[in-house]
C-alpha positions as CSV (number, residue, x, y, z in Angstrom):
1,X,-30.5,-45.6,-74.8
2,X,-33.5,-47.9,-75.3
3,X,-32.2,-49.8,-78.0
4,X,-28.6,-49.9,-75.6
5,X,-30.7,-51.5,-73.2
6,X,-32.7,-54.2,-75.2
7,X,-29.3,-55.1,-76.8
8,X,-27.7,-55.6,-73.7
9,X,-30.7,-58.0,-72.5
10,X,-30.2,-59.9,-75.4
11,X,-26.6,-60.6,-74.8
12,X,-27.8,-61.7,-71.3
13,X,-30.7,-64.2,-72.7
14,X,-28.1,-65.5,-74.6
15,X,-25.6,-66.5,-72.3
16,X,-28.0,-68.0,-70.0
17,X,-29.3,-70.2,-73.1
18,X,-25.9,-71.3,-73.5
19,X,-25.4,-72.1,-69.5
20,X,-28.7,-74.2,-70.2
21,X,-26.8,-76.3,-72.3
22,X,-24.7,-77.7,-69.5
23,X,-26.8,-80.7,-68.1
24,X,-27.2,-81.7,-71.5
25,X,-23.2,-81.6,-72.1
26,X,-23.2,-83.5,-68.8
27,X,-25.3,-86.3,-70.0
28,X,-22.7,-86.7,-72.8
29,X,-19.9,-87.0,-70.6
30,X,-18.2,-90.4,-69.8
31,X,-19.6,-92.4,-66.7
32,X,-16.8,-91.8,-64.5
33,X,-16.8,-87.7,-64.5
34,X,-18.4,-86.7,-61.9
35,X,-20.1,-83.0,-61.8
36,X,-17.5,-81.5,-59.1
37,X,-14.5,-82.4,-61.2
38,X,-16.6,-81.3,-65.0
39,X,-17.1,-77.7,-62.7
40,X,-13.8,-77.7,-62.0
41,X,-12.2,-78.3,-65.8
42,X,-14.8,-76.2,-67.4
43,X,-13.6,-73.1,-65.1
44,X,-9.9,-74.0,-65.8
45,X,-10.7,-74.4,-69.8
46,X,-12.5,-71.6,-69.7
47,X,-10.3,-69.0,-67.8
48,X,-7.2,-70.2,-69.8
49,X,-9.1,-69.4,-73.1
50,X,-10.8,-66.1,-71.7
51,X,-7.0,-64.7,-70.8
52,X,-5.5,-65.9,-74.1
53,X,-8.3,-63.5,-76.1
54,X,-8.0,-61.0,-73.9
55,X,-4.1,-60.9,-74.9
56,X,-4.8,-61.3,-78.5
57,X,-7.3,-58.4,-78.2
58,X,-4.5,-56.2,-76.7
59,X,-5.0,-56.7,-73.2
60,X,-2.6,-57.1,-70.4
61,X,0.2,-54.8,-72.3
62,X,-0.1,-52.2,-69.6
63,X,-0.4,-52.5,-65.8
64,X,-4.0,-53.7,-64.9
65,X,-6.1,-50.9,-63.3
66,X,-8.4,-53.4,-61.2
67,X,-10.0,-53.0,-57.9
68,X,-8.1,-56.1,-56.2
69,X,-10.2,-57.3,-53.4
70,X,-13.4,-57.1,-55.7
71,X,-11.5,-59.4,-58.2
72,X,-10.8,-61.5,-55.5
73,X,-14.3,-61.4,-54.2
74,X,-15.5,-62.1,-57.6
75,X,-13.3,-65.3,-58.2
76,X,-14.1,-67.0,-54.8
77,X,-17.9,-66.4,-55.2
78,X,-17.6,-67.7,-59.1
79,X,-15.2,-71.0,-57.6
80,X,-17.1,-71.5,-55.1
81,X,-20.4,-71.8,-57.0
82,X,-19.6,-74.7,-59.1
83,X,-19.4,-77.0,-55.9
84,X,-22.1,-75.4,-54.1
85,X,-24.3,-76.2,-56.9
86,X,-23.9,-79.6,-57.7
87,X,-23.5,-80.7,-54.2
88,X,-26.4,-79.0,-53.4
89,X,-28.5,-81.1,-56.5
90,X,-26.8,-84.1,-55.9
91,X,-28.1,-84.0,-52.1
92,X,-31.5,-82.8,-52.7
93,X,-32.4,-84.0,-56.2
94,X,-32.3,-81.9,-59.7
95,X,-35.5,-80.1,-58.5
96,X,-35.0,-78.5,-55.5
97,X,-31.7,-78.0,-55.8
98,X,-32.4,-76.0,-59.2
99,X,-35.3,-74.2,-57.7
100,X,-33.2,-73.1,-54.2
101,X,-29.9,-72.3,-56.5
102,X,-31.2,-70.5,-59.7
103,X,-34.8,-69.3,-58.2
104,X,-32.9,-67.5,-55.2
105,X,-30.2,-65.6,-56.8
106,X,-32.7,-63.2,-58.0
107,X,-34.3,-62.6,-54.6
108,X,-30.9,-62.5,-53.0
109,X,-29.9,-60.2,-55.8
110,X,-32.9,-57.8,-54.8
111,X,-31.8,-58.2,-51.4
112,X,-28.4,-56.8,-52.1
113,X,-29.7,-54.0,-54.0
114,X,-32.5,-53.2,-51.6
115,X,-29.5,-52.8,-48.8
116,X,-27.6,-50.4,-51.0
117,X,-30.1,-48.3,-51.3
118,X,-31.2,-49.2,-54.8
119,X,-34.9,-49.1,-55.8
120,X,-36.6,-51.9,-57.9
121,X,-39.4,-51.6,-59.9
122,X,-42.3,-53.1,-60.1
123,X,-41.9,-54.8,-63.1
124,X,-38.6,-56.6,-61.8
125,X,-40.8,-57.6,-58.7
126,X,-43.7,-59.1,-60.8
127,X,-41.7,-60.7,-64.0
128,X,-38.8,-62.1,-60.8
129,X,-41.9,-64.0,-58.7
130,X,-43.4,-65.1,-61.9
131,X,-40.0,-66.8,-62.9
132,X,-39.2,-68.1,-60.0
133,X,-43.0,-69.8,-59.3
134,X,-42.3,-70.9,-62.8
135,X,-39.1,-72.5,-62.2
136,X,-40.4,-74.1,-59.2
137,X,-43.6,-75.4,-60.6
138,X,-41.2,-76.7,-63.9
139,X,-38.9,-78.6,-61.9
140,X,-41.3,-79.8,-59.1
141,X,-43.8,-81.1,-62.0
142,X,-41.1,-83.4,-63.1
143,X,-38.7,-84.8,-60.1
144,X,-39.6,-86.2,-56.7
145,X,-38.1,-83.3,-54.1
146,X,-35.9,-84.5,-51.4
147,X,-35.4,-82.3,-48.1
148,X,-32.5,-82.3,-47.3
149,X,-31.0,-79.6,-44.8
150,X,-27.3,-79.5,-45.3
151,X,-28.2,-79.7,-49.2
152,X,-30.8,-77.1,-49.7
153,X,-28.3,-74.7,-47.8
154,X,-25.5,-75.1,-50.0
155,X,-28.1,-74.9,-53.1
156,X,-29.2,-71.7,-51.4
157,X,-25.3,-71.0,-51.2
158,X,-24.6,-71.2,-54.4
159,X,-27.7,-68.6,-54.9
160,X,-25.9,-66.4,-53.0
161,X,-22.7,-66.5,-54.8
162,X,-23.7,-66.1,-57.7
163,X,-25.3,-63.2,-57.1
164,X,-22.7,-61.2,-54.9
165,X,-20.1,-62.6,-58.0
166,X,-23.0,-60.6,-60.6
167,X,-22.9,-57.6,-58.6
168,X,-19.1,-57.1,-58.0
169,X,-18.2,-58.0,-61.7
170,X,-20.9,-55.2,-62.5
171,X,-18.6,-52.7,-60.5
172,X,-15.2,-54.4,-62.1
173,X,-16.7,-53.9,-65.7
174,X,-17.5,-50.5,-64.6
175,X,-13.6,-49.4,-64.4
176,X,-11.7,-52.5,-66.3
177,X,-11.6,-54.2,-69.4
178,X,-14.4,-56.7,-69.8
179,X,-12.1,-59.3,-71.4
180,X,-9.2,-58.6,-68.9
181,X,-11.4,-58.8,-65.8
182,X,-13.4,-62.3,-66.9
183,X,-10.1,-63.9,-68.1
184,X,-8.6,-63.0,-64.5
185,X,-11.6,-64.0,-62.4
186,X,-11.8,-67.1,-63.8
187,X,-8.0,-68.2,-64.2
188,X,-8.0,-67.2,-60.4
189,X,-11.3,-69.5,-60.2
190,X,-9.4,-72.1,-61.9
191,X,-6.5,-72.1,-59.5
192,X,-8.7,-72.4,-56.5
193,X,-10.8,-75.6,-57.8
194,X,-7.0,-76.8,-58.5
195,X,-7.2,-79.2,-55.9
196,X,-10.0,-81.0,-57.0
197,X,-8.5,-81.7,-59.9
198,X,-5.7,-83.0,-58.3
199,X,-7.3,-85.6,-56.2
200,X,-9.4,-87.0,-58.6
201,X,-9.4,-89.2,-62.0
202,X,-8.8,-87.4,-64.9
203,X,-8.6,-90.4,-67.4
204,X,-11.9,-90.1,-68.8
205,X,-11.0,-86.7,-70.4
206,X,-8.7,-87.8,-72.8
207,X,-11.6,-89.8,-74.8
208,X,-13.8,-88.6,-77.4
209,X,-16.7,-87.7,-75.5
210,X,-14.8,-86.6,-72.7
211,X,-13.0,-84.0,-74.9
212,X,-15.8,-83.3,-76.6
213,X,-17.7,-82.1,-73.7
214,X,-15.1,-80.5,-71.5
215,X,-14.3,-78.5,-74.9
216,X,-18.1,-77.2,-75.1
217,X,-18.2,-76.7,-71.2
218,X,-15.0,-74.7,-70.8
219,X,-15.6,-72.4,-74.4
220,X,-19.2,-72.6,-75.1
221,X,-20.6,-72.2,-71.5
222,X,-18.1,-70.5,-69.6
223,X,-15.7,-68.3,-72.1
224,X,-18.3,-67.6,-74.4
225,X,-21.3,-67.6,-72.3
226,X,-19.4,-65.3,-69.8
227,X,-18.3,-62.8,-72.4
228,X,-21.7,-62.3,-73.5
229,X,-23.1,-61.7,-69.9
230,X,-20.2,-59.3,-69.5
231,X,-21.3,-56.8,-72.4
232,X,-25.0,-57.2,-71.4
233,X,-23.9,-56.7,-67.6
234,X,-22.5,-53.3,-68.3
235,X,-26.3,-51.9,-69.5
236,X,-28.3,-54.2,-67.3
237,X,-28.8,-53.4,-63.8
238,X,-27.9,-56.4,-61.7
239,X,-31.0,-57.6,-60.3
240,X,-33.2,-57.8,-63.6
241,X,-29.3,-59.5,-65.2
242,X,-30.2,-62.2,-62.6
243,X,-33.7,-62.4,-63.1
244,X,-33.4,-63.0,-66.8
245,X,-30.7,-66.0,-66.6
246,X,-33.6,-67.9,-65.0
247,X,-33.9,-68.6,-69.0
248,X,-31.6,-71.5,-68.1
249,X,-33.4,-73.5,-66.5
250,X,-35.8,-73.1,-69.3
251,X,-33.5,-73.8,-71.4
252,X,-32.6,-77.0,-70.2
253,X,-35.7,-78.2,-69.7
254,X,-36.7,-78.2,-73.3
255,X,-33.4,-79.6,-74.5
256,X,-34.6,-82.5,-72.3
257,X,-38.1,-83.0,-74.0
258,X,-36.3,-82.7,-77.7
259,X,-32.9,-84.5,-76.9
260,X,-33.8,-87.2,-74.0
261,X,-37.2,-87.6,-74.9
262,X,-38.3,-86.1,-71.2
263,X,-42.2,-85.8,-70.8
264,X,-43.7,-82.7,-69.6
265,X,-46.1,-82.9,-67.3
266,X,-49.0,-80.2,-67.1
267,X,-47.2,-79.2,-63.8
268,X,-44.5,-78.5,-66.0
269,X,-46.2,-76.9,-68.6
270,X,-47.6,-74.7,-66.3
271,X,-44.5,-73.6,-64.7
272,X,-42.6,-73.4,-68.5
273,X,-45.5,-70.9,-69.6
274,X,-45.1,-68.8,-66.1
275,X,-41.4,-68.8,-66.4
276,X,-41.4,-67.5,-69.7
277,X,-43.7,-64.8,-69.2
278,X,-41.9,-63.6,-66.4
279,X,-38.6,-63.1,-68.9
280,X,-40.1,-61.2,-71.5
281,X,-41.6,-58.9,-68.7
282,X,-38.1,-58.2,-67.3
283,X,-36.8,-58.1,-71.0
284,X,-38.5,-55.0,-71.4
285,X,-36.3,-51.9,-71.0
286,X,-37.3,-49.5,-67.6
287,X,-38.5,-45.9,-68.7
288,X,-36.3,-43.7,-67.3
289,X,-37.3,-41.2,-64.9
290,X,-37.0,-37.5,-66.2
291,X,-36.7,-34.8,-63.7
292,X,-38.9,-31.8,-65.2
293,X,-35.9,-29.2,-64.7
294,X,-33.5,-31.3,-66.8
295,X,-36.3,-31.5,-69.6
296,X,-36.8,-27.4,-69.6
297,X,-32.9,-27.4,-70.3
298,X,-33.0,-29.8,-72.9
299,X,-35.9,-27.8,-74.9
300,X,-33.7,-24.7,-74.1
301,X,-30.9,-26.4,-75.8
């Protein structure tokens, strides 16, 4: 069960290193794409591609057993996300925008759970505050934060959504098809952010680097990324799933030391080496509590 567990954390690391590897896709992008509209077309790449695997796998031959108005819940929180987040950074600055976004969907997470009833350890609670003080001390070490009250909230919105979209997928992989589920909640994604597609310029995409980058957005970052969080999210409990994409931030931070030539202050530094040692505390497994009366049947067994 262990070894179940590790795995699954892996495939969760992983797809938060490949969601690191956005900003830097970003910075490769034409002038004239903005970050609402690249949200936008990576959702609608990446939906289209999730549901045509899904149907090559075999999916989608019967009628879909899904709990509808989670799948619904889950597709608004994923849409709504993507503008939440860059709004958010755009109106308070890459710092504190990342910190509010990223550092409180693992608190609202344990919020969430707390409500339900759910216990967390005390492992999640020390390796969570260690991330997030890392994540704070990385990203305040290296950009000038800018207060701003209508953009921290929808940073802190964007928290939020992503975690409620975490926890409800959870439930929807607990009953459905992973493929079928993540190709539907984020085709449905896709059709909501529609309109912003719609109203905007879409020129840019058809050159090299535009292609090129809405490619690696929509089937790197969101169809693969997601698949991979979907088989980790099945043997992960949600809050320490949440906890551990923090490696995203940390990700993108050092692809802007070795690609951009971005200095690292001791601030930084600091707040790299804290973040990193809260993951690999909540990339350890839990121990499982035993009740004594169901060990005295297993050695009677």
């Amino acid at each position: 069960m262990e070894q179940s567990k590790m795995r699954a954390q892996v495939f969760v690391l992983m797809a938060a290193i490949l969601w690191g590897t956005t900003g830097s896709a970003q910075a490769f992008a034409p002038q004239n794409a903005t970050p609402i509209v690249i949200g936008a077309l990576r959702m609608a790449i990446g939906g289209t591609f999730l549901l045509l695997v899904a149907r090559v796998r075999g999916g989608f031959k019967t009628k879909i057993k899904v709990d509808k108005k989670l799948l619904v819940i889950a597709s608004i929180c994923m849409a709504f996300y993507q503008p939440l987040f860059f709004s958010g950074v755009f109106k308070t600055g890459i710092a504190l925008g990342t910190v509010l976004a990223l550092g409180s969907a693992p608190v609202f997470s344990g919020i969430i759970e707390y409500f339900i009833g759910e216990k967390l350890s005390k492992r999640w609670l020390i390796g969570t505050i260690l991330s997030i003080i890392g994540c704070t001390l990385l990203f305040g070490g290296q950009d000038s934060m800018n207060v701003d009250v209508l953009g921290s909230s929808l940073s802190l919105g964007a928290g939020l959504s992503y975690a409620i979209y975490v926890k409800v997928s959870k439930k929807l992989f607990e009953n459905s098809r992973r493929d079928e589920v993540n190709g539907l909640v984020f085709f449905i994604s896709a059709i909501i952010l529609s309109p912003i597609l719609l109203m905007n310029d879409l020129s840019w995409v058809m050159s090299t680097r535009g292609i090129m980058t809405t490619l690696h957005l929509g089937i790197v970052t969101a169809a693969l990324a997601y698949t991979l969080f979907a088989y980790g999210l099945v043997n992960t409990s949600t809050p320490k799933a949440v906890a551990l994409t923090l490696a995203e931030p940390l990700t993108a931070a050092m692809l802007g030391v070795f690609m951009f030539n971005e200095i690292f202050t001791s601030v930084s530094m600091i707040g790299g080496l804290l973040l990193f040692c809260g993951l690999i505390i909540n990339s350890y497994p839990e121990k499982e509590n035993v009740n004594v009366k169901d060990k005295m049947k297993a050695l009677q067994i």
